[in-house]
N, C-alpha and C positions, 0 to 999 in steps of 0.2 A: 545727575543721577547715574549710579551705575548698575548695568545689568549684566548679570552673570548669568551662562548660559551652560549646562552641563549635558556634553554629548550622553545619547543611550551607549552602554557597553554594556557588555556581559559580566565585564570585571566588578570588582565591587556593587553590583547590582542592587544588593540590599541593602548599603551603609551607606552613612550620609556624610561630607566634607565639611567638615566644620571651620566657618570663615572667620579669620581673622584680620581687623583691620585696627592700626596704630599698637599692635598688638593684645587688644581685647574683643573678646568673644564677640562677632558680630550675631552671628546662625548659621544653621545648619544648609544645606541642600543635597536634597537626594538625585538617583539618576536620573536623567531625560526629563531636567526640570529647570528652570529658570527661576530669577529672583531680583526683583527691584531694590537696588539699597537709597534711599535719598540720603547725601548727607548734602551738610554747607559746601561751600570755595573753600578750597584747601587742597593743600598735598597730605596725601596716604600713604599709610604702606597696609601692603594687601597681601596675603598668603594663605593657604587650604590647608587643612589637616587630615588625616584620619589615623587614628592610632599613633605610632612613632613615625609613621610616612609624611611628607611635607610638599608644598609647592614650592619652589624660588619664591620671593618677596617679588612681588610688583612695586614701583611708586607711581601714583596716580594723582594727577592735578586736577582736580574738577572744579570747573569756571561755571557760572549759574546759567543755567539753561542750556549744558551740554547734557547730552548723553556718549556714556563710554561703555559699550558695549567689551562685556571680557568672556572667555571661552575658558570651559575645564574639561580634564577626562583623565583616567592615568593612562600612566607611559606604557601600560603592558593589556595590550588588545588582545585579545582572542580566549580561547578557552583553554588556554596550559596550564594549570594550578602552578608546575614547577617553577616557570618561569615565571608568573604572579609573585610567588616567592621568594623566588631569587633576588629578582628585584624590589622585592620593599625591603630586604636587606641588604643589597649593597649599593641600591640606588634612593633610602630612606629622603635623601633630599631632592629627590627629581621625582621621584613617585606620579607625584602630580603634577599635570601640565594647566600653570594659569598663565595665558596669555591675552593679547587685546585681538577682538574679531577683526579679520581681513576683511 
């Protein structure tokens, strides 16, 4: 099982990342939310969306009866609209931070 854990920010507050995994629509999640995905044993590829912003691709191996705990958030904390900005255009591929939880 994989759990995806999505920190509270102020950023994107109201929109949701929509997850992609083997490159189809998995769902959505919104901020300060979590979400169970079950799938089979298998390797994935994993990555977030919102609009033209993107996460890195994760690949995920999931063996039956793990859990793989993953963390999101975007890259740009605080309250600067400009700097929000800035960065979903010239960092559109890093936007979004999906990582596996420490």
């Amino acid at each position: 099982m994989i759990i995806l854990k999505r920190e509270k920010s102020f950023v994107d507050r109201f929109r949701k990342y929509t997850i992609y995994i083997n490159d189809n629509v998995y769902g959505k999640i919104k901020n300060n939310a979590s979400i169970a995905i079950n799938l089979p044993s298998g390797k994935y590829e994993m990555f977030l969306m919102i609009d033209w912003c993107r996460s890195r691709t994760l690949t995920i191996n999931v063996e039956e009866g793990q859990d793989i705990i993953l963390e999101c958030y975007s890259c740009r904390k605080g309250r600067n609209f400009f700097k929000t900005a800035f960065a979903s255009i010239l960092q559109s591929n890093d936007y979004i931070v999906l990582q596996f939880k420490h």
